[in-house]
N, C-alpha and C positions, 0 to 999 in steps of 0.2 A: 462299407467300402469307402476309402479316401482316392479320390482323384488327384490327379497333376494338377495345376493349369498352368498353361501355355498360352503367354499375350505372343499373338504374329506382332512382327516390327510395326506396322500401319498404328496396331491397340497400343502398346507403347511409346509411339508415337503422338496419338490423340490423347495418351495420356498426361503425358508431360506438358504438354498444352493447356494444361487445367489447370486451375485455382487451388491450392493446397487444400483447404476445406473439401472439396469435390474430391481430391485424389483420397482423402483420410477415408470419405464416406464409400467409395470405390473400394478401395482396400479390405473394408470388412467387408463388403458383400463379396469379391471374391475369393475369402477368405471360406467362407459360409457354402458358396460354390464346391469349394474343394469338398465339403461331407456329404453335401444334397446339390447338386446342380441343377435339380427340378422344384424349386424351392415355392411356395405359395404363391402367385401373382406373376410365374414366368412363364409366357405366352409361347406356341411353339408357331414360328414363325412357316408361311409357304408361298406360292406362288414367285419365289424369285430367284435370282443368280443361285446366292448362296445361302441355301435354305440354312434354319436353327433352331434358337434360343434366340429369347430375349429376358433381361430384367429390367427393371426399371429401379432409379437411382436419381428422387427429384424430378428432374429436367434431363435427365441424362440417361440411356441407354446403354447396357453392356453388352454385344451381339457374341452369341459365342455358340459352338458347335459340342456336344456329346461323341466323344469315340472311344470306346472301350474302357478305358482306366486313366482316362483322359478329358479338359474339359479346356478347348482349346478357342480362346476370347479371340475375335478377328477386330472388332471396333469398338470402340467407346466412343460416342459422340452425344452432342446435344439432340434431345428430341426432333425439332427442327430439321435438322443432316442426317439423323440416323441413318433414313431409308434411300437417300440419294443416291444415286449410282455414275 
């Protein structure tokens, strides 16, 4: 099965905010996303607002949600900010 993905404006946002190296390396893992969106080392996140997904990418985090045919990135941030709210 191939999913969607759908960055919300916030991920698109944090995205374009990065270093082009960070966005290239971003890109294939979202790319990757789209066939397996539970991919080796993606942690399922709980205890918070907006529960998910996470992968890791360096220093960087992709937070993103699973819904039906769907794989819908809410934030990209540095390690650091990821979990901030």
């Amino acid at each position: 099965m191939v999913y969607t993905i759908h960055l919300e404006r916030r991920a698109e946002r944090d995205l374009r905010q990065l270093p082009q190296d960070i966005i290239r390396r971003i890109d294939v893992v979202l790319r990757q996303l789209a066939s397996n969106p539970r991919p080796a080392g993606a942690v399922k996140l709980s205890g918070r607002t907006e529960s998910g997904w996470r992968v890791r990418v360096g220093d960087y985090r992709i937070l993103y949600r699973i819904e039906e045919s769907r794989v819908e990135v809410y934030r990209i941030k540095h390690r650091r900010d990821a979990y901030r709210h």
